[in-house]
C-alpha positions as CSV (number, residue, x, y, z in Angstrom):
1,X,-8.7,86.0,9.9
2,X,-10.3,88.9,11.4
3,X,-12.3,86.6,13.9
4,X,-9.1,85.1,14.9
5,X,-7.7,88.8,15.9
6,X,-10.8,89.8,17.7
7,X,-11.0,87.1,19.7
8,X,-7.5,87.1,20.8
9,X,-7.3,90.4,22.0
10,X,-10.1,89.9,24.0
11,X,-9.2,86.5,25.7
12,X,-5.8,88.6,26.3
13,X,-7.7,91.4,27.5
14,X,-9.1,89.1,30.3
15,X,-5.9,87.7,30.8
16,X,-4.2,90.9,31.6
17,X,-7.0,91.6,34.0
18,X,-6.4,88.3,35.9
19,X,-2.8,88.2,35.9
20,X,-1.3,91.7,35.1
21,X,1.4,90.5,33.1
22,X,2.7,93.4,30.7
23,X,3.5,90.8,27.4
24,X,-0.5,90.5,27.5
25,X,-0.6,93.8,27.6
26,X,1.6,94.0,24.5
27,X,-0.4,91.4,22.8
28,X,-3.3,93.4,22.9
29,X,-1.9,96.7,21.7
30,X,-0.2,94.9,19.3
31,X,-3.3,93.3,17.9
32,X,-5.2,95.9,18.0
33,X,-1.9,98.3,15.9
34,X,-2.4,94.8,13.3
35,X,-5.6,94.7,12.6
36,X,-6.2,98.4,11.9
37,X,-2.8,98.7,9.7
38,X,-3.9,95.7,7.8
39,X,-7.3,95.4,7.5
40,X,-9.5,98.5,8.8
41,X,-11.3,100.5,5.6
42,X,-12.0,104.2,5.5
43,X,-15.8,103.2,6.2
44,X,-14.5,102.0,10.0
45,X,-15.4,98.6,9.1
46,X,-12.6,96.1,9.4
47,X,-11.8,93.4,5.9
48,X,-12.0,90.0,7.1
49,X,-9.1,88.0,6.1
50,X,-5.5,88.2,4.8
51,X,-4.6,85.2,1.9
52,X,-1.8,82.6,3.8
53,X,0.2,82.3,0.4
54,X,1.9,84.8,-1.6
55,X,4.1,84.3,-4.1
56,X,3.1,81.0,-4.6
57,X,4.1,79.7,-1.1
58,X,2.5,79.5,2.2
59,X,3.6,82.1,4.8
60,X,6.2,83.3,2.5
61,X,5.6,86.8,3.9
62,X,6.7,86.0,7.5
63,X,9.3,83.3,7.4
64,X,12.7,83.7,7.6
65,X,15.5,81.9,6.9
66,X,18.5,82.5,9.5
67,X,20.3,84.0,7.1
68,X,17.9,86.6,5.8
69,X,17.1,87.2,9.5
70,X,21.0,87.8,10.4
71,X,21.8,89.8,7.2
72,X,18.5,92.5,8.1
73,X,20.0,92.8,11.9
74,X,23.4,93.5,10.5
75,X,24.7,94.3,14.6
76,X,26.1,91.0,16.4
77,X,24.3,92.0,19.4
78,X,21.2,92.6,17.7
79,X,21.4,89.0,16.0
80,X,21.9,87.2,19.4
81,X,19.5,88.7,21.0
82,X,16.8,88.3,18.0
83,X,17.9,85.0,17.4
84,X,16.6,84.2,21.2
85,X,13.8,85.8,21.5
86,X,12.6,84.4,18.2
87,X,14.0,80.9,18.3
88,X,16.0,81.6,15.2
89,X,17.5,77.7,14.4
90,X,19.7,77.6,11.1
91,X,17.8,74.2,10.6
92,X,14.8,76.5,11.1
93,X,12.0,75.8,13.7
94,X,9.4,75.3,10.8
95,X,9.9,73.7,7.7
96,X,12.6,73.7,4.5
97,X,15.2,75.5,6.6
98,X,12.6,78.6,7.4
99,X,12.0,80.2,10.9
100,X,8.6,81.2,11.9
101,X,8.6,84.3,14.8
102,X,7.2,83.1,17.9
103,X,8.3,84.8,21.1
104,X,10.7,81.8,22.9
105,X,11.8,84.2,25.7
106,X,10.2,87.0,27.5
107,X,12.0,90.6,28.0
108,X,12.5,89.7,31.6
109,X,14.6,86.8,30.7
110,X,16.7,88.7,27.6
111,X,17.6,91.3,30.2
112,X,18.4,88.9,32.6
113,X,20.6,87.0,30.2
114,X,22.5,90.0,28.5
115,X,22.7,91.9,31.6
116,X,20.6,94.7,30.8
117,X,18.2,97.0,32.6
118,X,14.5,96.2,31.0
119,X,14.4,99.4,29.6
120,X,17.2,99.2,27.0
121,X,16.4,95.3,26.1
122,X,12.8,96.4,25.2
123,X,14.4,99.8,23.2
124,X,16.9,96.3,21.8
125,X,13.9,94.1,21.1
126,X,11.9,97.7,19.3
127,X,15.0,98.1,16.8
128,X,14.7,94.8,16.2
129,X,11.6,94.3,15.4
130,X,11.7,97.7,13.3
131,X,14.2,96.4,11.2
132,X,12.5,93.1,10.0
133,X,9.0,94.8,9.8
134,X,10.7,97.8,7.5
135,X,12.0,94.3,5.5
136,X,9.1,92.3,5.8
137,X,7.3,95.3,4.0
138,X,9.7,95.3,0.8
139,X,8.0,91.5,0.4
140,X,4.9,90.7,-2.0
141,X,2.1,91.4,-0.1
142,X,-0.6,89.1,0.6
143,X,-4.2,89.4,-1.0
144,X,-6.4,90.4,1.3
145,X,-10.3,89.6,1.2
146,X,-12.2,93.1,1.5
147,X,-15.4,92.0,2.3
148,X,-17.0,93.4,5.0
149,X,-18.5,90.6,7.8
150,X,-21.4,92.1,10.3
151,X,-20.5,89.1,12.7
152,X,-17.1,89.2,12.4
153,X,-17.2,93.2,12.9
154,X,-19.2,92.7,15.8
155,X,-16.5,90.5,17.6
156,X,-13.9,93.4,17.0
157,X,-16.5,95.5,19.0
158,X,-16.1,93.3,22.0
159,X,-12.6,93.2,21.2
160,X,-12.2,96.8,21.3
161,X,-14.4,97.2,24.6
162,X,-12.4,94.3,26.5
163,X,-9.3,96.3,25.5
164,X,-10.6,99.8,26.9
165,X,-12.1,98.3,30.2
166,X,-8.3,96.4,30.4
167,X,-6.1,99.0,29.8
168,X,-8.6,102.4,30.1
169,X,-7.4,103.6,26.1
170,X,-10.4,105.8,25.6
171,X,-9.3,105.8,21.9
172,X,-10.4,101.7,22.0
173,X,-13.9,102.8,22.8
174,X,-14.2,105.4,20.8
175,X,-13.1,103.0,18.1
176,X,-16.2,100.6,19.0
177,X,-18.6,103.0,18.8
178,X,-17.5,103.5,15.2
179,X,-17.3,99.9,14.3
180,X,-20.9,100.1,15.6
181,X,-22.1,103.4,14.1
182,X,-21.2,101.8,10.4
183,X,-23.0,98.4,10.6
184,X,-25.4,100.5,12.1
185,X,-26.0,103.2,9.2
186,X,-24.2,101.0,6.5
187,X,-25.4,97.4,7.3
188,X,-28.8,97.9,8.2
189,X,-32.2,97.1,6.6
190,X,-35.4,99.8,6.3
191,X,-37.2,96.7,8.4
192,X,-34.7,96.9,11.2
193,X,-32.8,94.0,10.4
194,X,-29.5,93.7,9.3
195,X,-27.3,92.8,6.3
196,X,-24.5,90.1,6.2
197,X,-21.4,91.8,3.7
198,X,-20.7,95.2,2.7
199,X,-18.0,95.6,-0.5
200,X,-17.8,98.4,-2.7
201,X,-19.5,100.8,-1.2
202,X,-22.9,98.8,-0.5
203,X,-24.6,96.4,1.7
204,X,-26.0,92.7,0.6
205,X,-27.3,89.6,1.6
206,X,-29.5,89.0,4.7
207,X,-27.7,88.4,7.9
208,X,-27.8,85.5,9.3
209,X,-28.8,84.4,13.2
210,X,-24.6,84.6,13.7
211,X,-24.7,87.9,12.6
212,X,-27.7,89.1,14.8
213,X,-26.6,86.9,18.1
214,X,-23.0,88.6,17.7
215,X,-24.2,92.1,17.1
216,X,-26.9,92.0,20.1
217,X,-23.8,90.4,22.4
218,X,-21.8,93.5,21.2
219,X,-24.6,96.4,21.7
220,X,-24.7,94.3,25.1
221,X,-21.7,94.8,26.0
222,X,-21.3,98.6,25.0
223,X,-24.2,99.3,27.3
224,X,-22.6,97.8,29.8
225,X,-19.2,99.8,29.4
226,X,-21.3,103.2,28.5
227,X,-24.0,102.8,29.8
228,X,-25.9,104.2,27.0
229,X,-29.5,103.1,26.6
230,X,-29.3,103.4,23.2
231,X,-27.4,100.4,22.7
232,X,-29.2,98.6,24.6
233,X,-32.4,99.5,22.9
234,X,-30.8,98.1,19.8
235,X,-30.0,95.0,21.7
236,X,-33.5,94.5,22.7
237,X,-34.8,95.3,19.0
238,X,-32.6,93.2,17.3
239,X,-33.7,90.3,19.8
240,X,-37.3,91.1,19.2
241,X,-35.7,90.7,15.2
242,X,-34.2,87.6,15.8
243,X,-36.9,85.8,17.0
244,X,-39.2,86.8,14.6
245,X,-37.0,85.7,11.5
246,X,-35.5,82.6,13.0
247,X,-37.0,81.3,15.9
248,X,-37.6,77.5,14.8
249,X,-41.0,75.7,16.9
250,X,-38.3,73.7,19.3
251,X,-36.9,77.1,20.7
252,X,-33.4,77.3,18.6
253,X,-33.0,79.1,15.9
254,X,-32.3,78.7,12.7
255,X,-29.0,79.7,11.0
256,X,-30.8,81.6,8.2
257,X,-33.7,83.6,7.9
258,X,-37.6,82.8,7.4
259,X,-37.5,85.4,4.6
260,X,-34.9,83.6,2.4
261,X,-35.6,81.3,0.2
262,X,-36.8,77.9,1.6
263,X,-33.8,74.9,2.0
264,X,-34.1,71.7,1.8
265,X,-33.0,71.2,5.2
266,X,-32.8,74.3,7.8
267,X,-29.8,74.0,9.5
268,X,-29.8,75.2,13.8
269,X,-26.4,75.8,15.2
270,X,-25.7,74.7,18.2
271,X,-21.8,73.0,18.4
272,X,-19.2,76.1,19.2
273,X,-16.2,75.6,16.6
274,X,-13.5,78.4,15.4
275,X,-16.6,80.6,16.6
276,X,-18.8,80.4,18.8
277,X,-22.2,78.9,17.8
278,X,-25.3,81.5,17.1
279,X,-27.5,79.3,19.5
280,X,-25.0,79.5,22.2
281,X,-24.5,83.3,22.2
282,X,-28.1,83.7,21.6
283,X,-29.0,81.9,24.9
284,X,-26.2,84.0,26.5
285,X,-28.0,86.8,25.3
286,X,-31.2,85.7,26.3
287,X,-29.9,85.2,29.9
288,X,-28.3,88.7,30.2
289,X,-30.5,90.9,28.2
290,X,-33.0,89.2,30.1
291,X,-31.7,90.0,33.3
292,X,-30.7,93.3,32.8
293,X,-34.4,94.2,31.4
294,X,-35.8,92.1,34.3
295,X,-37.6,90.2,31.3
296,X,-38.3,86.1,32.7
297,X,-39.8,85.2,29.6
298,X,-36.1,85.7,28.2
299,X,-34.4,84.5,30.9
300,X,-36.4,81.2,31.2
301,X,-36.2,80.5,27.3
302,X,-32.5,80.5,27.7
303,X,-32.5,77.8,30.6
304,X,-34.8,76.0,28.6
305,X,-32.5,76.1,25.6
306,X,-29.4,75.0,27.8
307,X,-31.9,72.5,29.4
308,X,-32.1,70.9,26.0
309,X,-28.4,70.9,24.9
310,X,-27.8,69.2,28.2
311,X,-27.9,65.6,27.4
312,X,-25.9,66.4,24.1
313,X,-23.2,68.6,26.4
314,X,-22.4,65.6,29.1
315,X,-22.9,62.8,26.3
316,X,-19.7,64.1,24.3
317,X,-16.1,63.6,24.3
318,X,-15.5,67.0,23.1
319,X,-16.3,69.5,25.8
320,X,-14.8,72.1,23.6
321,X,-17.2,72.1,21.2
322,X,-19.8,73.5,23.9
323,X,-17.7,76.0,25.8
324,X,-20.1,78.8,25.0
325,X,-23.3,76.6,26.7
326,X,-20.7,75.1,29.6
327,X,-19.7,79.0,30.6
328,X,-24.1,80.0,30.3
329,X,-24.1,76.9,32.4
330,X,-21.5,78.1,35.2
331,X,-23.7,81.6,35.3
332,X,-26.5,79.5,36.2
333,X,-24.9,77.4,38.7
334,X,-22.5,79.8,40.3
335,X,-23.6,83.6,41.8
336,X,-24.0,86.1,39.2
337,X,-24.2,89.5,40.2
338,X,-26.1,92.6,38.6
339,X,-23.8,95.5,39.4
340,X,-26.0,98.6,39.3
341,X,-23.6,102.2,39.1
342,X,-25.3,105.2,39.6
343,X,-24.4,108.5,39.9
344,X,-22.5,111.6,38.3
345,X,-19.3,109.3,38.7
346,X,-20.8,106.0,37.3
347,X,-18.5,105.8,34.1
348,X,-15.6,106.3,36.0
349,X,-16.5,103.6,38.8
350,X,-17.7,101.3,36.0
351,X,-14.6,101.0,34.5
352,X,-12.9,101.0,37.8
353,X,-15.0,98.1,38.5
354,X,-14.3,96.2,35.2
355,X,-10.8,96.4,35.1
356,X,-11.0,93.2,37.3
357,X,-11.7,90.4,35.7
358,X,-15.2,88.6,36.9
359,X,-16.8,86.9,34.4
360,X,-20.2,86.4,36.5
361,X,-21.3,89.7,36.8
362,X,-23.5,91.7,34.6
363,X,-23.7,95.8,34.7
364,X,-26.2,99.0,34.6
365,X,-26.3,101.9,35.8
366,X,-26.2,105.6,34.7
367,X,-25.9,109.8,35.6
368,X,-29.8,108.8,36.3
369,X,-32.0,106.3,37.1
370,X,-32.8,105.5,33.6
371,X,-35.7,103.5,32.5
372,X,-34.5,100.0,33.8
373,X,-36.4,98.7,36.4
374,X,-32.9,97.4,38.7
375,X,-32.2,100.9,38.8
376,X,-35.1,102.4,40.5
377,X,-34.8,104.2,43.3
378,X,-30.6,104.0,43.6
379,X,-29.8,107.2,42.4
380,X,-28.7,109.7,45.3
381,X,-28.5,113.2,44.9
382,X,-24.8,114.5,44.9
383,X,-23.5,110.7,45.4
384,X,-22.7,108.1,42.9
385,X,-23.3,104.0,44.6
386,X,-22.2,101.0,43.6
387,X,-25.0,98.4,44.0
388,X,-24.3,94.4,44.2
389,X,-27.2,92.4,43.1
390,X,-28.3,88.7,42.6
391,X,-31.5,87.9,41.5
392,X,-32.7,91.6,42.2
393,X,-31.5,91.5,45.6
394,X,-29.1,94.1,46.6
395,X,-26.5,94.8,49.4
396,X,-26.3,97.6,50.9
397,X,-24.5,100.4,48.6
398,X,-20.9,101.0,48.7
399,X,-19.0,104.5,47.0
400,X,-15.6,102.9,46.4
401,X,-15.3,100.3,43.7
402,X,-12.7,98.2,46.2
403,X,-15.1,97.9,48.5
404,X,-17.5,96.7,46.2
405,X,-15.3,93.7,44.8
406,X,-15.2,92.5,48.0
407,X,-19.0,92.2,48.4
408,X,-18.2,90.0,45.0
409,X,-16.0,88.0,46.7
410,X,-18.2,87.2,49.7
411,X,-21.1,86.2,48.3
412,X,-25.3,87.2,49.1
């Protein structure tokens, strides 16, 4: 599933920016390599699934029985070494004698093991993997569904821009911006709204409140890695949409639009599941967007909506299903900074800034001042600042990006 891949590399995206380990890093390239071989169309919109079963069996594609792995490897060396990093059982580790691939060892430990230098197991572990993908490829293919999701797309968006603020790929953001420019020109309605699919070369179906919570969080976040107020204009607009269309009288919103034809029962999602719910991310939304555009009517409708889930949030035995409200909840409770950059050097900074992970921090900034109202006054002739913020407040500026994580660390 192509929401399954998006979210992935960006939960490993913030991993590697915790913990620096390099098979997170892998992960993410790998992902990202994925996704666009299998499922990106010439439009720059990305298909959202691949079909489990081909020739009439589940995951026939990718398992392996140990003698089908053994006979592709040919080399003895090649086998052992495959056959441990894989967990390659000749009972197999899965079902009906057949081995699933999941990493049981990390190249650290295979070098350790074989006595190699890490450089030539990883050149090991790439002919390896050569070999079964070159065999895997001879295989029936998969269906894949080629319907184009606006909600789905837009978490590839954030998946992209958590990759490029990781690992610094300016090819990952440039790949964004096209994800974006398509729904955009592609997926877009005469009234400013948006459409849900896109197949065949045209657009149908109205989007629904998923669709416009996922694609403000994305033109979110790409103002805060570009800083381009464009994006963040079409954030704003598509808010202004959103609560228009499917703002219900409690303060949710419903799960399909105002102009579609009436249901029986409207239904307001609020529990996170395989994807986050659209109520969740639209109070998210409501709390950043509102904070960066220094808009309290925003701000304060997405405490009230968190105010509201809160009874239902410490009443369950299922904390999982609310993980989108419980981390809206920690920004509330816990300091959570506006980080204003500006200056000829503010994209460089920015991403210097954002290649640490901190979840409870917001950013601006700009080669100007912009139009935003945290940004007046900060710009500096001939210097570029780093400002940290909470609640409008600032410390004193700082040039060096280092310096400024600290102020992060101490608190206002």
């Amino acid at each position: 599933m192509l929401y399954d891949n998006a979210q992935l590399i960006s939960l490993y995206a913030k991993a590697f920016k915790f913990t620096g380990k390099e098979a997170y890093r892998d992960v993410i390239i790998e992902s990202i390599l994925f996704a666009e071989r299998e499922l990106l169309d010439k439009t720059g919109g990305f298909y959202s699934s691949i079909d489990a079963d081909s020739e009439g069996e589940e995951g026939s594609f990718y398992i392996w029985t140990k003698d089908e792995f053994d006979s592709v490897l040919e080399d003895d060396e090649l086998k052992r070494i495959g056959g441990d990093l894989y967990d390659i059982r000749p009972s197999g580790n899965w079902e009906d004698g057949k081995n699933i691939l999941h990493i049981s060892k990390d190249a650290n430990e295979l070098a350790e093991k074989y006595d190699f230098g890490i450089e030539e197991i990883r050149n090991k572990i790439l002919q390896i993997n050569t070999k079964l993908f070159d065999e895997r490829m001879k295989r029936e293919r998969p269906s894949t569904d080629d319907k184009i999701l606006t909600s789905w797309n837009a978490l590839m968006i954030k998946a992209y821009l958590d990759a490029y603020t990781a690992l610094g790929n300016p090819v990952y953001l440039d790949k964004a911006v096209e994800i974006e420019d398509f729904i955009t020109e592609s997926m877009g309605k005469d009234d400013g709204g948006l459409y849900r699919t896109f197949k065949g070369g045209s657009a149908a179906i109205n989007a629904f409140s998923e669709d416009y919570a996922l694609m403000i969080d994305a033109n979110l976040k790409l103002y805060q890695v570009t800083f381009n107020e464009n994006y963040l204009d079409k954030a704003v607009d598509l808010m202004n949409y959103t609560l228009d269309k499917f703002e219900s009288e409690d303060g949710y919103f419903f799960f399909t639009s105002k102009d579609d034809p009436p249901l029986v029962a409207q239904n307001k999602e609020v529990s996170d599941n395989v994807i986050p719910a659209s109520n969740s991310i639209m109070a998210k939304n409501l709390y950043s967007l509102g904070t960066i555009t220094a808009n309290d009517e925003w701000v304060d409708k997405s405490m009230t909506m968190l105010s509201g889930m809160y009874p239902e949030i410490m009443n369950s035995n299922y904390p999982s299903y609310y993980s989108n409200w419980l981390q809206l909840m920690a920004n509330m409770i816990f300091p959570y900074y506006e980080v204003a950059i500006v200056g000829e050097e503010s994209m460089a900074k920015n991403l210097a800034m954002q290649k640490e992970y901190d979840p409870f921090c917001l950013y601006l900034g700009g080669n100007t001042e912009g139009s935003l109202a945290l940004l007046e006054d900060k710009l500096q002739v001939g210097e570029t600042y780093i400002y940290v913020c909470r609640n409008k407040v600032c410390k004193l500026p700082v040039k060096d990006p280092i310096k400024a994580r600290e102020l992060l660390s101490t608190g206002m």
